[in-house]
C-alpha positions in Angstrom: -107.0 11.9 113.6 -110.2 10.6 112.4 -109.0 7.4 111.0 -110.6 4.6 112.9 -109.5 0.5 113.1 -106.3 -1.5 113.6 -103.9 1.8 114.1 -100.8 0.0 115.6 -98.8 0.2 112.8 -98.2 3.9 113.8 -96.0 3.1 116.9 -94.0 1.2 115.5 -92.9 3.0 112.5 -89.3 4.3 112.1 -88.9 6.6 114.4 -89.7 4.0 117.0 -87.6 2.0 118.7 -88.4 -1.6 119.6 -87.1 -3.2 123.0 -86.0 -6.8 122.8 -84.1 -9.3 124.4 -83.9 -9.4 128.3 -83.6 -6.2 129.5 -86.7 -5.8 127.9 -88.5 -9.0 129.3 -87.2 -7.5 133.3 -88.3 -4.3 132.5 -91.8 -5.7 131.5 -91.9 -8.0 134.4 -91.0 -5.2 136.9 -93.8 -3.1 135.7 -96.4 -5.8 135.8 -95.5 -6.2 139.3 -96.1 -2.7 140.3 -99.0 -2.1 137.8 -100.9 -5.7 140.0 -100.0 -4.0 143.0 -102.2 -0.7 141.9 -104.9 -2.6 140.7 -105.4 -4.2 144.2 -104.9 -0.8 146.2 -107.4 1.2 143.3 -109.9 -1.8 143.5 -109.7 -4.1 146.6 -110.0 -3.3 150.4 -107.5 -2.3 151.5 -106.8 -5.2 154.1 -106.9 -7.5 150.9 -103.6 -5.1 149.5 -101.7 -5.5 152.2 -102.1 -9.1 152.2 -101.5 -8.8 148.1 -98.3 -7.1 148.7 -96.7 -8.7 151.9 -97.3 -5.6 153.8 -98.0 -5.4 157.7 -99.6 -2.1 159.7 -96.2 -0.9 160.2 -95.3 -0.7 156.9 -98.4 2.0 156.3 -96.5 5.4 156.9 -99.9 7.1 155.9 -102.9 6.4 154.0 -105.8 8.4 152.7 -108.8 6.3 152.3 -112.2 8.5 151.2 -111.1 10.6 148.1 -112.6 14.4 147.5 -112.3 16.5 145.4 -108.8 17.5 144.2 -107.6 15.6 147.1 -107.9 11.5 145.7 -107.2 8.3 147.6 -103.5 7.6 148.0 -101.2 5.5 150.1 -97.5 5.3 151.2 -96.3 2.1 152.1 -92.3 1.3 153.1 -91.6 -2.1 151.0 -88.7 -3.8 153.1 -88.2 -6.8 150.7 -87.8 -4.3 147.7 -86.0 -2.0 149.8 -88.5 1.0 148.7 -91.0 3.4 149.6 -93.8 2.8 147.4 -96.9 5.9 146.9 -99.8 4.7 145.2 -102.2 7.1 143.8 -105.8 6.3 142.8 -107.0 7.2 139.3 -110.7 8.6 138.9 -113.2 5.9 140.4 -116.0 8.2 142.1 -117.2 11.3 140.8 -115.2 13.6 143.1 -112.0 12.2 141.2 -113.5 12.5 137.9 -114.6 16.2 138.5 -110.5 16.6 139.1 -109.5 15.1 136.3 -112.2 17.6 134.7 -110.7 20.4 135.7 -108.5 20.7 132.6 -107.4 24.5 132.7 -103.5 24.3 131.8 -102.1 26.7 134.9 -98.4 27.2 135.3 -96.3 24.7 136.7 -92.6 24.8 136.4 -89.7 22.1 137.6 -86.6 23.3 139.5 -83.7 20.8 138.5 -81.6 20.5 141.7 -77.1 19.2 141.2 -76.0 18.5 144.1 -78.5 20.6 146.4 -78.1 23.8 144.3 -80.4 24.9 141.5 -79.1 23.7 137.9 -82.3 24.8 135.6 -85.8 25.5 135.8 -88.2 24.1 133.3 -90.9 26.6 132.6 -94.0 25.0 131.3 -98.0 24.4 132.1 -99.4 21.3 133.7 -103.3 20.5 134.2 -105.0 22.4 136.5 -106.9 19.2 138.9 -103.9 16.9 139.0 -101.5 19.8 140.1 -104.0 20.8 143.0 -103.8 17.2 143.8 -100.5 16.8 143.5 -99.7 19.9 145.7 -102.0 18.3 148.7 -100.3 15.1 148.5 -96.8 16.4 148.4 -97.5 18.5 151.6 -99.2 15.3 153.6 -96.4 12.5 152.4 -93.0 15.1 152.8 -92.6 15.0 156.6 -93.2 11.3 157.3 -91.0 10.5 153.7 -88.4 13.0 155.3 -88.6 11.0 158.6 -88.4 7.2 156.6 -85.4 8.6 154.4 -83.5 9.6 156.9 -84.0 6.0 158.9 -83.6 4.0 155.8 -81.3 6.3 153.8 -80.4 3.2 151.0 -84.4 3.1 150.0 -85.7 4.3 147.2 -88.5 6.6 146.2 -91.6 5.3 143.6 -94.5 6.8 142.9 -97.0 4.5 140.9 -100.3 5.9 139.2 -103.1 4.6 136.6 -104.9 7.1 134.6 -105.6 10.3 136.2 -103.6 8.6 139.1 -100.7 8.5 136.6 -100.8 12.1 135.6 -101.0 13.2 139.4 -97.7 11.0 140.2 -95.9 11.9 137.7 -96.2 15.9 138.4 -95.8 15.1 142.2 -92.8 13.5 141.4 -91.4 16.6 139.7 -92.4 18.4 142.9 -90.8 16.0 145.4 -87.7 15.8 143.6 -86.9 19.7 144.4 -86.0 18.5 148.0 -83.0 17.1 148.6 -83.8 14.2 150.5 -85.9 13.2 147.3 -84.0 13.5 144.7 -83.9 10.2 144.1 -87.5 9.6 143.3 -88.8 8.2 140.1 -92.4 7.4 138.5 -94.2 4.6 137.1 -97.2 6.0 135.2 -99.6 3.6 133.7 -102.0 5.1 131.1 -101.1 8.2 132.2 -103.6 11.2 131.1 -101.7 14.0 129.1 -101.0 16.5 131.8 -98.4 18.9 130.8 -96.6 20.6 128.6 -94.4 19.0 125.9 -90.9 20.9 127.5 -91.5 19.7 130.9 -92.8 16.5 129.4 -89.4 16.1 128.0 -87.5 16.8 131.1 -88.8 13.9 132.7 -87.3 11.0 130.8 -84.9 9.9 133.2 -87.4 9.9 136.1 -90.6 8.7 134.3 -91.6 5.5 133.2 -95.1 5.9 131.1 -96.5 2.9 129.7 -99.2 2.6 126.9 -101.4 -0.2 126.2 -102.8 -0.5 122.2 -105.1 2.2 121.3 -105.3 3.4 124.5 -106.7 7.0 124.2 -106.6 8.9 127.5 -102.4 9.5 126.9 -103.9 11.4 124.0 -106.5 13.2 125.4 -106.7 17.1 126.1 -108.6 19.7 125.3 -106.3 21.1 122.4 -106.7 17.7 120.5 -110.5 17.3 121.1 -110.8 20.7 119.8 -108.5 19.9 116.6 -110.4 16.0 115.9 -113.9 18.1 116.3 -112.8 20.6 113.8 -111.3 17.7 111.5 -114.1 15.6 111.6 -116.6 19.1 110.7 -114.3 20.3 108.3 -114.6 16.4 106.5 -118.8 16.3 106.5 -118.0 19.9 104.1 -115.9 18.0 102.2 -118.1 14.7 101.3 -120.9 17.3 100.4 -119.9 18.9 96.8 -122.8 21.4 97.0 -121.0 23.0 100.5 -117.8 23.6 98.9 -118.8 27.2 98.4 -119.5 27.3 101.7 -116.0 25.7 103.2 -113.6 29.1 102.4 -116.0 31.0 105.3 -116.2 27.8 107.5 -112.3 27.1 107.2 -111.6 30.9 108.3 -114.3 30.8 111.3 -112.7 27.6 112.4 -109.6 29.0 112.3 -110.8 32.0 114.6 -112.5 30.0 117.1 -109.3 27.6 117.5 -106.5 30.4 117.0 -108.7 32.4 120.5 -109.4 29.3 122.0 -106.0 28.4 121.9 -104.6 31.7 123.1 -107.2 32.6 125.8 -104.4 30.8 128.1 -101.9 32.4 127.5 -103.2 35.7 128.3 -102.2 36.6 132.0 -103.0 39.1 134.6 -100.5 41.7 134.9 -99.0 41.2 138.0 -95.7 44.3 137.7 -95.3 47.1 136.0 -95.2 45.3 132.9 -97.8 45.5 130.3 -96.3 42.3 128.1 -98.2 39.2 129.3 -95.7 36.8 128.7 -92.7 38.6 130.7 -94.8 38.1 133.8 -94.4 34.6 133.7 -90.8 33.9 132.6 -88.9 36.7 133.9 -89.8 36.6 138.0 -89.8 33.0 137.3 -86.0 32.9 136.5 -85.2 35.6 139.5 -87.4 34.3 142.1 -87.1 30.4 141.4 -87.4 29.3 145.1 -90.7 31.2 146.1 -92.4 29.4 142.8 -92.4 26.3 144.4 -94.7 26.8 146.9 -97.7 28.5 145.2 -100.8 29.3 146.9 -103.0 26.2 147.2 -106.1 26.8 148.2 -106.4 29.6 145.3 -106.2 26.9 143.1 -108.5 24.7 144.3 -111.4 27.3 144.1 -110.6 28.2 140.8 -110.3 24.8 139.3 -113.4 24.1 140.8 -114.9 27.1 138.3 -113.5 25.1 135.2 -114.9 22.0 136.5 -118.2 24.2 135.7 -116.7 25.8 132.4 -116.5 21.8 131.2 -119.9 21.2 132.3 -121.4 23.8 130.4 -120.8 23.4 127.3 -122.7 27.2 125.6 -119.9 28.6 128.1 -118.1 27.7 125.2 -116.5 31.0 124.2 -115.9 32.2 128.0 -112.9 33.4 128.0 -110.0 31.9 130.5 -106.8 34.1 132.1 -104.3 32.7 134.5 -102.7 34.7 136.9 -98.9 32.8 136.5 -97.5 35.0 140.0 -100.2 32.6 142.4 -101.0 30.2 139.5 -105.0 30.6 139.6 -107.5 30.6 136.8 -110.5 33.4 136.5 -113.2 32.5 134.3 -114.8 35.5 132.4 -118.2 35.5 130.4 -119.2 38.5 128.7 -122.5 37.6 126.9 -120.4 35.0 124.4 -117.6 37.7 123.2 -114.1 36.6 123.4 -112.4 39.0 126.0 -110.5 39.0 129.0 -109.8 41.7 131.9 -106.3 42.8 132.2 -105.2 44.8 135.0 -102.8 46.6 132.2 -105.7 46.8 129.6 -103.6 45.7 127.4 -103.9 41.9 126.9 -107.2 42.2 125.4 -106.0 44.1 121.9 -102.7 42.0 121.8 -104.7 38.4 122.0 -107.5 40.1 119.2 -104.7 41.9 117.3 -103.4 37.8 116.9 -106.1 37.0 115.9 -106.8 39.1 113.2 -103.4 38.5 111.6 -103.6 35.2 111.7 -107.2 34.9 110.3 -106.5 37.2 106.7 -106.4 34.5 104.5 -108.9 34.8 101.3 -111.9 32.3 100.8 -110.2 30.7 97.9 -106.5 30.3 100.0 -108.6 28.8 103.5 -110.5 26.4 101.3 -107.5 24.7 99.3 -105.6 24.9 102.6 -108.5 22.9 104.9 -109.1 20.5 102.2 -105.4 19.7 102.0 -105.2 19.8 106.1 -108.1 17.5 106.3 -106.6 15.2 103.4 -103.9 15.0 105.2 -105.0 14.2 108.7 -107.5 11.6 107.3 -104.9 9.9 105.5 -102.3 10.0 109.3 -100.0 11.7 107.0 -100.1 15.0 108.6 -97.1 14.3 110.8 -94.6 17.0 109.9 -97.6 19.5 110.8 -98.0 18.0 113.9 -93.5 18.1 114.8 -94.2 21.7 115.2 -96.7 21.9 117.4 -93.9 21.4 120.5 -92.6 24.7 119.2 -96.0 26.9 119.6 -96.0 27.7 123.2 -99.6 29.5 122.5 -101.2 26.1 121.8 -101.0 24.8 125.5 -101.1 21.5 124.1 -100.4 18.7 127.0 -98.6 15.3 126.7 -98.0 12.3 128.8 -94.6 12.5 130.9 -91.8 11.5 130.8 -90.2 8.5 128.0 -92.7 6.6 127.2 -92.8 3.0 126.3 -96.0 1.7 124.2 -97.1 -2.3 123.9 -98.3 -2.7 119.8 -100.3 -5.4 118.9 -100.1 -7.0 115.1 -101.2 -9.6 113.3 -99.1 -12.5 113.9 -96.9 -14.2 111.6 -98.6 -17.2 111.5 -101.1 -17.7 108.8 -103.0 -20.5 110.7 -106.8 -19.3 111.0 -107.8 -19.2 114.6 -108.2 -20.7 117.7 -108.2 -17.7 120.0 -107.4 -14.4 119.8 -103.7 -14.3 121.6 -102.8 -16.5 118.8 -104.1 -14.3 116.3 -101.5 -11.5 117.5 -98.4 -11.0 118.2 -97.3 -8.2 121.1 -93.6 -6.1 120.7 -92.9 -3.2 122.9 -91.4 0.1 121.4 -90.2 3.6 123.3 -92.1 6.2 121.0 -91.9 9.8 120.3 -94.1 12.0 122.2 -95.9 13.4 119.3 -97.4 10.6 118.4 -99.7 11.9 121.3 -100.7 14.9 120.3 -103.3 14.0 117.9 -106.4 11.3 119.0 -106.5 8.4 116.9 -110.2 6.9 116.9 -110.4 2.5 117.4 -112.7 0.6 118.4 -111.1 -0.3 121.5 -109.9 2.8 122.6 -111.6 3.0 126.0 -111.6 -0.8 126.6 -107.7 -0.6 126.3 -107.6 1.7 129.1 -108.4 -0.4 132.0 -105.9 -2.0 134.2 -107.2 -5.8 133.8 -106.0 -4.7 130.0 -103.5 -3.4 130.6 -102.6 -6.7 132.4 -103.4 -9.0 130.3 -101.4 -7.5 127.1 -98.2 -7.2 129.7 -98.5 -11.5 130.2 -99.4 -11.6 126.6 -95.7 -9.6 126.0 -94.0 -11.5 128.8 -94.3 -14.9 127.0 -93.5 -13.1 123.5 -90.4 -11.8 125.0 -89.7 -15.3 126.5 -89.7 -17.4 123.2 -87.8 -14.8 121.9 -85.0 -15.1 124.5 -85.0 -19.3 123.6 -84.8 -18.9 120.6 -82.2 -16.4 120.2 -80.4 -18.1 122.9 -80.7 -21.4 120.7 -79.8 -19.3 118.0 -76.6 -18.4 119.7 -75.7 -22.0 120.7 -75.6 -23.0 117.2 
């Protein structure tokens, strides 16, 4: 994780698969055109997008200009030449959208699959707090003049396009619209897209979601369980570079492990809701019975209560506060108590479960948590702490969010040709490859990791593919001939 400089090489390794040839250049090409489209609604007036896009008054079926907080700027336009209703989503410009995207409580959030009108599956899973409220306020303004547009133009189809924290809110308002039945048909194009759920629902969301990842690009990476694991990494490697702390590393190593092993579980511990006294069977079990009524969760309890982590994460000594979710109306309570680690539970029973976790999982000797946190930390500093990271789709307690959907990711490396420089496109060449998710677990420090970000970026390295693609086409085409 703390490995800094050229770090391309690790998207396109074997377990990635690179997209050539055509398909590959229209694919591109179709995304650039969407992704130039978002640029001018996020950063142009909004006359000057409609003019961009070919659009006219009547093709605005409604538009929310001034963002606030979990409610961001968004607009839903009817495209007649694509034959598509387009919902654009702004990422976080002004501070009310940033606060959003600070609210990073994972609450639960769970996707009915729909066959046919009738319910197939639900995917159980957690999404992040801000871009759910979001998504939730969206999804009730856009449904009843989408409904009214489907049902007029019944061949067009559905896309909802996002950058950044704009890309995370699509993408989980696109699992919401597409338990209607007039919107089933509705599919994503996230750019840059902040992690912003869990790594099942994640999953579920291939054929629906498009997200696309520029270079070293960080924010797909970024959540609170890998900030916490790159800040105990890079503590955990000062130890080792000192010789005279290694006495010290066996106590640090099992601290650490405390801090991370409550941190991680504080989540997970829920309200009691029933009669039961098992936190975890008050989420899955109504969940399976009562799939319907989870749909339409209480939002303005949310709201509030994001708001309080939007505090939590500007205070940092909160730092042990503990945080509960109540899964039945899907809002967060905050509880400090003086810096211990403890949460209220209606049953009284949560509390000794989560500590009685921790304790078994924090018995290892100072000798065993030293040789294992120098190995660990070996490991990760060398990027060869991939197997580790496989299983961390598997611990449901980690809360640990990913981007959506399949994602596609542009890698830049050094060209093939060993002629010195005139300019810096020359200098590199640009291949696209669909990677594994958990590639995104972990954040990978470069030195253009925020630049790479940005939309005009983003652009740029899309052209910069487009003509790689294209002299790839000639010449396998010429290839061919011969």
């Amino acid at each position: 994780s703390c490995a800094q400089g050229n770090l391309q090489h690790e998207y396109r390794g074997s377990d990635c698969l690179q997209l050539k040839g055509h398909d590959a250049h229209t694919e591109v090409a179709y995304l650039l055109e969407h992704l130039k489209l978002c640029m001018f609604y996020s950063k142009n007036r909004f006359s000057e997008f409609l003019k961009f896009g070919g659009y006219s008054q009547e093709d605005v079926l409604i538009h929310k200009s001034r963002a606030r907080l979990m409610q961001p700027s968004f607009v839903l336009v009817r495209d007649q030449k694509a034959k598509c209703f387009l919902l654009f989503i702004r990422g976080a410009i002004s501070p009310r959208e940033r606060l959003t995207a600070a609210s990073s409580v994972e609450v639960p959030f769970h996707h009915i699959v729909l066959n046919e009108g009738q319910i197939d599956n639900v995917i159980l899973g957690y999404a992040h707090c801000g871009m759910l409220a979001a998504a939730r306020w969206i999804s009730n303004l856009v449904m009843p003049p989408l409904r009214n547009a489907v049902r007029e133009f019944p061949d067009y189809q559905i896309k909802v396009i996002g950058h950044s924290m704009g890309a995370g809110i699509g993408a989980i308002l696109t699992y919401i619209l597409r338990e209607h039945y007039d919107f089933t048909s509705c599919t994503c194009l996230a750019f840059g897209p902040a992690a912003c759920m869990t790594w099942e629902l994640a999953e579920s969301g291939k054929d629906f979601i498009t997200s696309l990842v520029n270079r070293d690009d960080v924010v797909p990476a970024l959540s609170k369980v890998a900030m916490e694991s790159l800040r105990s990494e890079v503590m955990v490697s000062s130890k080792l570079d000192d010789p005279q702390d290694e006495a010290h590393l066996g106590l640090f190593a099992k601290i650490s492990q405390r801090v991370a092993f409550a941190k991680s579980h504080m989540l997970s511990i829920s309200h009691s809701t029933g009669k039961t006294a098992d936190p975890d069977s008050s989420i899955s079990e109504p969940l399976l019975k009562e799939a319907v009524e989870i749909t339409q969760p209480e939002e303005n309890g949310l709201k509030i209560d994001c708001i309080h982590e939007a505090y939590f994460v500007a205070n940092p000594e909160q730092d042990l506060s503990a945080v509960s979710v109540d899964a039945s109306a899907e809002r967060v309570i905050l509880v400090n108590n003086d810096g211990d680690v403890s949460v209220e539970s209606a049953a009284g029973s949560a509390v000794s479960a989560s500590q009685g976790d921790v304790e078994s999982n924090a018995t290892l000797d100072s000798e065993q948590a030293s040789s294992t946190a120098k190995e660990e930390a070996s490991q990760n500093l060398n990027g060869s702490g991939k197997e580790k990271q496989k299983e961390s789709p598997s611990a449901p307690a980690l809360r640990q969010l990913f981007p959506p959907g399949r994602i596609i990711h542009m890698v830049a490396q050094p060209s093939p040709d060993p002629n010195p420089g005139e300019g810096t496109s020359s200098k590199e060449a640009i291949s696209i490859y669909e990677t594994p998710r958990d590639l995104y677990g972990r954040i990978r420090l470069a030195p253009n990791m925020i630049d790479e970000h940005y939309m005009p970026s983003y652009i740029s390295t899309m052209e910069l593919l487009l003509e790689q693609l294209q002299s790839d086409n000639i010449v396998s085409r010429a290839s061919d001939d011969l």
